[in-house]
VOLUM-601931 format. One line per 3 residues: number of its first residue (from 1); their letters; for each residue x, y, z of C-alpha. Coordinates in pm, 1 decimal, decimal comma. Layout:
<sites>
NUM> a> X/Y/Z ~ ...
</sites>
This chain:
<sites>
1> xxx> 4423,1/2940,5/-847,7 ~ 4650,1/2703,3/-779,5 ~ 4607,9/2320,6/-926,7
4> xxx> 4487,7/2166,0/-538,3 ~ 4224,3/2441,8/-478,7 ~ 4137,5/2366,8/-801,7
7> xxx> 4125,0/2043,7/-793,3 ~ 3903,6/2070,0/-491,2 ~ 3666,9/2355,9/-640,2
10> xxx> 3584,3/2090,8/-910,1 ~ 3529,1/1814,1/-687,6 ~ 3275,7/2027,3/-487,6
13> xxx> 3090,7/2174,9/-797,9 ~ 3078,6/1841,1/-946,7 ~ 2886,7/1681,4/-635,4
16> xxx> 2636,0/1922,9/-691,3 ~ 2578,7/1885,9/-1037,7 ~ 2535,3/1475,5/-942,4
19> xxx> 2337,8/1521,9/-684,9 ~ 2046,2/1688,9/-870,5 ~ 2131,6/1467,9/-1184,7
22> xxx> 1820,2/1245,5/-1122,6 ~ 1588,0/1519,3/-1255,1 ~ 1803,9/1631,9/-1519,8
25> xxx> 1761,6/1355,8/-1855,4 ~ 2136,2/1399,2/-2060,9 ~ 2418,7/1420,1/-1839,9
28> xxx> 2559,8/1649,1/-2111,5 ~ 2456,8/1898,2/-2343,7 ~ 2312,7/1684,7/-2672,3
31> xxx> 2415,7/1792,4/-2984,8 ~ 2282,2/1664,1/-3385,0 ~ 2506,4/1518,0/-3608,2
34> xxx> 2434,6/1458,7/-4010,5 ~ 2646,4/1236,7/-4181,4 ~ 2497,2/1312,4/-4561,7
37> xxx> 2687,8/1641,0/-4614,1 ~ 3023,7/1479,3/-4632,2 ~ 2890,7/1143,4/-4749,9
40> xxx> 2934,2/965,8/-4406,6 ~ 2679,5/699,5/-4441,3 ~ 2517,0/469,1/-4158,9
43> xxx> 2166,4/355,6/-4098,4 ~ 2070,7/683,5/-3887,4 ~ 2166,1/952,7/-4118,4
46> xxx> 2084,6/1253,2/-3859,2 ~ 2137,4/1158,7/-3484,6 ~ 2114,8/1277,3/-3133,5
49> xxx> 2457,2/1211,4/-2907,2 ~ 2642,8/1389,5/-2604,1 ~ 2942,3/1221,3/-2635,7
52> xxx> 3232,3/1114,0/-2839,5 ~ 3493,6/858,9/-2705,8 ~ 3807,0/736,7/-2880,5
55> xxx> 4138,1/661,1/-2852,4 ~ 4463,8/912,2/-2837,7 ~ 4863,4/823,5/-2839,5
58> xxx> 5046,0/1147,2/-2705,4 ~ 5400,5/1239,8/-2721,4 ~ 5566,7/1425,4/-2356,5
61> xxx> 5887,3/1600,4/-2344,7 ~ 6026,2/1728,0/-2034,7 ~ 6151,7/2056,5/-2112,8
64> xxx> 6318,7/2128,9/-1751,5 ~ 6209,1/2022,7/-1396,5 ~ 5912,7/2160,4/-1428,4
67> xxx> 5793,5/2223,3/-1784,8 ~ 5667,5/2035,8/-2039,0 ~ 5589,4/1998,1/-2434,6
70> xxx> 5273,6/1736,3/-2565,0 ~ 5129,1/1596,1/-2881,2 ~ 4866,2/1431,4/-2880,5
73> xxx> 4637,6/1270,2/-3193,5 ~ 4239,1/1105,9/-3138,9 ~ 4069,2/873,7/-3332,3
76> xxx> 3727,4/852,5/-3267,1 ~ 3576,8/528,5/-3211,6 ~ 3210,3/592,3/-3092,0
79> xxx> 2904,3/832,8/-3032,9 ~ 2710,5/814,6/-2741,7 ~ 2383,9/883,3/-2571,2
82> xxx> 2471,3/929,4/-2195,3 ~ 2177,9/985,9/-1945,7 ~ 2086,8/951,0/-1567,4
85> xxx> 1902,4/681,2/-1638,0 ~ 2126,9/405,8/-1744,5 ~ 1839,5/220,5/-1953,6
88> xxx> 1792,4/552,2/-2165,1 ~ 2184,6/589,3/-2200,2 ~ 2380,3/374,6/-2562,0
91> xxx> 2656,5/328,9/-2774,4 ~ 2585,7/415,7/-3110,2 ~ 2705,3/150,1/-3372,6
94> xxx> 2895,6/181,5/-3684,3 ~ 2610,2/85,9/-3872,5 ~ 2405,5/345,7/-3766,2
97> xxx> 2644,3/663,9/-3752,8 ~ 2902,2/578,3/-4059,2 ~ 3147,3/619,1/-3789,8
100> xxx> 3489,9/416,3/-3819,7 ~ 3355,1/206,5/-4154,4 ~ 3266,2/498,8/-4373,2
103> xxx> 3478,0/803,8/-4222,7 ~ 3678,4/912,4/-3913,5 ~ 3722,8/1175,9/-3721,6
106> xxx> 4121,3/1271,1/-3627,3 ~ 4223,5/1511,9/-3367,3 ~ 4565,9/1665,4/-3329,7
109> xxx> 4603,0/1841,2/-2979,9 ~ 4991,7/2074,1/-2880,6 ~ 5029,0/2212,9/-2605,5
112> xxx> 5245,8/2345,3/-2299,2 ~ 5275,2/2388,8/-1937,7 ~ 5428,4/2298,8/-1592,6
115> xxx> 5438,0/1978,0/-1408,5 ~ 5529,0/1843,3/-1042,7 ~ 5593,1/1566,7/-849,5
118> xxx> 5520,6/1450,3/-501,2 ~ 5460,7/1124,9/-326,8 ~ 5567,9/906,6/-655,9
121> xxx> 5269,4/1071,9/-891,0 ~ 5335,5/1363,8/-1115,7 ~ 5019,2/1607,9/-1124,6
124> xxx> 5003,7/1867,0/-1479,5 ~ 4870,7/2142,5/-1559,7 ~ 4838,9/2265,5/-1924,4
127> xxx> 4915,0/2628,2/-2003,8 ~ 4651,3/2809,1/-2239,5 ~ 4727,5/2775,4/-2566,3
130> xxx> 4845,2/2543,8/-2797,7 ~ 4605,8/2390,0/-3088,3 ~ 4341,9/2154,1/-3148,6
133> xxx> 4193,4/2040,4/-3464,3 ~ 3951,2/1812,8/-3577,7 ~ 3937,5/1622,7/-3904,9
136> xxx> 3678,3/1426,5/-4121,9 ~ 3880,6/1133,8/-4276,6 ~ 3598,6/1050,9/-4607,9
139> xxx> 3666,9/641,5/-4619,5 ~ 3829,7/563,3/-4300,9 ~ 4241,3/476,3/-4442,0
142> xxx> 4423,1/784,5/-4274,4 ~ 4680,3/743,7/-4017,3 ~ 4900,7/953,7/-3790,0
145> xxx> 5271,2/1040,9/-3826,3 ~ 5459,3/1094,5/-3522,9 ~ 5519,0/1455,7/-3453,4
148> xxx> 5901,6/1524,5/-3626,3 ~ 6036,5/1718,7/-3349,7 ~ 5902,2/1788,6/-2938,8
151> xxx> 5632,0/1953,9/-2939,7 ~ 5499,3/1974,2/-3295,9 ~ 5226,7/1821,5/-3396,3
154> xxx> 5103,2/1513,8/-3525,7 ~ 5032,2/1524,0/-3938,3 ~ 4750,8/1289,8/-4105,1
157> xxx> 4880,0/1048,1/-4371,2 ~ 4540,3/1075,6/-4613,9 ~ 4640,6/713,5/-4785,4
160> xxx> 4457,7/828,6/-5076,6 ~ 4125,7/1015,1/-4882,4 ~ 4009,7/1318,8/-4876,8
163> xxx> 4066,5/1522,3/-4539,4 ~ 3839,8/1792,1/-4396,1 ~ 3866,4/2013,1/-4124,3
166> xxx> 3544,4/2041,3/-3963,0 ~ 3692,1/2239,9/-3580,5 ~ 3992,5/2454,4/-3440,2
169> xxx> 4041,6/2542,3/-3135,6 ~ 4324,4/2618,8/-2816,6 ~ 4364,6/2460,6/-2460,7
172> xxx> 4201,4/2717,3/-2212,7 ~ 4261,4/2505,0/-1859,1 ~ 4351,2/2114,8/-1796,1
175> xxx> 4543,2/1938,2/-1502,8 ~ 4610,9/1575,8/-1476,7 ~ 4783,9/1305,2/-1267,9
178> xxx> 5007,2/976,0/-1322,0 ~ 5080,4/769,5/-1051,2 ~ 5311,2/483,7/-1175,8
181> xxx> 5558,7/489,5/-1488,3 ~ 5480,5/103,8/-1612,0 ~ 5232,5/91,7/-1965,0
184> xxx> 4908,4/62,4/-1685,5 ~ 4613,4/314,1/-1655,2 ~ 4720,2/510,3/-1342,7
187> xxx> 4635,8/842,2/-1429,5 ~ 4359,4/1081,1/-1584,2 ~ 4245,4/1391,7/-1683,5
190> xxx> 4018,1/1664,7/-1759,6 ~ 4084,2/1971,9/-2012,8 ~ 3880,8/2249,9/-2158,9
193> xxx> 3928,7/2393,4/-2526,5 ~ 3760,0/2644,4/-2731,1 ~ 3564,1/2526,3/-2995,0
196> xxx> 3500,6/2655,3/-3327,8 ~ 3360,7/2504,7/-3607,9 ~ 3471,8/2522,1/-3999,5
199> xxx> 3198,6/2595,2/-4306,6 ~ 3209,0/2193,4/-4330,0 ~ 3206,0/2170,1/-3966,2
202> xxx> 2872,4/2340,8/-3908,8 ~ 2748,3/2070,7/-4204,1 ~ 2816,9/1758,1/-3979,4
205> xxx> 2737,3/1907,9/-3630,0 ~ 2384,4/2081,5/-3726,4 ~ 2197,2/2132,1/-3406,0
208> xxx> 2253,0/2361,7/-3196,3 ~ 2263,9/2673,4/-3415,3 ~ 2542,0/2815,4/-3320,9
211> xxx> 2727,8/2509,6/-3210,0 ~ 2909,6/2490,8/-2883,1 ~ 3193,1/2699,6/-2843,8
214> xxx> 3356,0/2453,2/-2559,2 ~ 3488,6/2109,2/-2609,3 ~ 3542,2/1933,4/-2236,4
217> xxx> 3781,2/1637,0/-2281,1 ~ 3880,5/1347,0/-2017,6 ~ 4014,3/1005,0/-1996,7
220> xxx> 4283,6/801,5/-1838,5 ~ 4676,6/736,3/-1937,4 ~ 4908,0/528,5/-1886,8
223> xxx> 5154,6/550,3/-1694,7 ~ 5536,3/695,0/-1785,2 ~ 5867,5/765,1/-1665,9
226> xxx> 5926,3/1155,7/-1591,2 ~ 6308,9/1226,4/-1733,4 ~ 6366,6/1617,7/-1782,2
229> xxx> 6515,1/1619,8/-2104,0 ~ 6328,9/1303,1/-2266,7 ~ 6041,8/1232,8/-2489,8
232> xxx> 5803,5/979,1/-2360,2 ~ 5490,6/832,1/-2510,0 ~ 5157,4/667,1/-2372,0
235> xxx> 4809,9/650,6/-2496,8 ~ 4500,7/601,4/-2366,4 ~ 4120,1/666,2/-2377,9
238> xxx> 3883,2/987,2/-2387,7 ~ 3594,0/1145,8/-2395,4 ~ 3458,2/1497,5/-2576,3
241> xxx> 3147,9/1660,4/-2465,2 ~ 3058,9/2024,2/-2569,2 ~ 2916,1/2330,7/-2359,9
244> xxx> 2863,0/2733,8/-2410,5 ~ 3112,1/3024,7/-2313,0 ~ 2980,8/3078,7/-1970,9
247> xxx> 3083,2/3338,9/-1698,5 ~ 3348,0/3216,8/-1461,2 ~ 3123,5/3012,9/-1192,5
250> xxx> 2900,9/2824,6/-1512,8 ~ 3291,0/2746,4/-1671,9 ~ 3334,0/2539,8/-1350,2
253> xxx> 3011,9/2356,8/-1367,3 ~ 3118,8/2278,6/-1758,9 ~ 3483,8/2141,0/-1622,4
256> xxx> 3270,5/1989,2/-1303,6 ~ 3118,2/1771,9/-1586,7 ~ 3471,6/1707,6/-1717,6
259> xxx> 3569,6/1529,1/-1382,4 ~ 3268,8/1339,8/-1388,4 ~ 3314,7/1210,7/-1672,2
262> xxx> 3661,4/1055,2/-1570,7 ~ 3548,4/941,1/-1286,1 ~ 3267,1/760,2/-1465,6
265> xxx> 3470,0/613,3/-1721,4 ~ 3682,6/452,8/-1501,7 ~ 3395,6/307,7/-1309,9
268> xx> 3314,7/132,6/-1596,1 ~ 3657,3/15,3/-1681,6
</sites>
């Protein structure tokens, strides 16, 4: 299917999916996290969220006029309770989840795949594959290091911690767009990876039983010059929910979500 159709599939699920929202509760699947397994911390100890946002720096090269290489790295900065009723919907603190004072979580995300542009903004589309990982940083001092050539990955710097891999996964479908090529937010988002959790994974993320085997990720990025044969870099924000394997029409519901999400987010930016 090409990226417009799409594109425009998505848009028409996701209407749907909002428009019988007001019945529904969570926007997204919930999912239980306990922090005393790995010694996280925070008030809570066991809590309910639907969604993790953060912040990523990525690293583009433009293969050829149409290809391209990223790297991307995540640091998450929040969990959240998001439901169709705003009052019922909050930001978990750092207090109460351990999150960002006692631990991180780091993500390192390659991948591939082909690119256009048209009308001054460049639209994407990943190619499956690649990798995703997510890491437990126990005490919050690990940092990134650039990836050391295009298209390899960022590495965590432990500064003395111990680091944990709690997920793996691969990029299964994504497309995004960037409209200008100055540092602003002028483009977003949506992907879709598998999900699968480590031993220590399956300690943190406790409910469900078996955990989601989908991770849907969006946000915005800033904008970037598109040079075939350079490396560029941006960053920008994002979102992880989680969902089930589904059949090929439920998928689209799950990356329905995804563009909502986006679209959300930058309502509220």
């Amino acid at each position: 299917m090409k990226t417009t159709k799409l594109i425009q599939s998505m848009a028409a699920v996701c209407a749907m999916l909002v428009a019988g929202a007001a019945a529904a509760g969570p926007i997204y699947p919930n999912f239980t996290v306990d922090t005393s397994a790995l010694g996280g911390g925070g008030s809570l100890g066991t809590f309910v969220a639907n969604d993790i946002s953060g912040q990523y720096h990525e690293q583009i090269t433009f293969t050829s006029a149409t290809t391209f290489l990223v790297s991307l790295d995540f640091v998450a900065q929040g969990f959240n309770y998001d439901d169709t009723n705003a009052a019922n919907s909050t930001s978990l603190t750092a207090a109460q989840t351990g999150l960002g004072s006692n631990y991180q979580l780091m993500a390192v995300l390659t991948g591939s795949g082909t690119y256009s542009t048209s009308g001054g903004t460049t639209t994407f589309s990943l190619t499956p594959g690649g990798s995703l990982t997510l890491s437990y940083d126990a005490g919050a001092n690990a940092s990134f290091v650039a990836p050391a050539s295009p298209g390899a990955a960022f590495t965590i710097n432990a500064n003395g911690d111990t680091i944990t891999d709690l997920a793996t996964g691969n990029a299964m479908v994504g497309n995004g767009t960037v409209s200008c090529t100055a540092p602003n937010l002028c483009g977003s988002f949506g992907q879709q990876t598998s999900f699968d959790l480590t031993a220590a994974g399956s300690s943190f993320f406790v409910s469900p039983n078996p955990f989601y085997s989908l991770s849907l990720q969006s946000g915005q990025v800033e904008g970037f010059p598109v040079v075939v044969g350079e490396t560029v870099t941006s960053s920008g924000t994002l979102n992880a929910v989680f969902a089930v394997p589904e059949p090929a029409p439920l998928a689209m519901m799950g990356f329905a979500l995804v563009g909502f999400l986006a679209t959300r987010r930058r309502k509220q930016a």
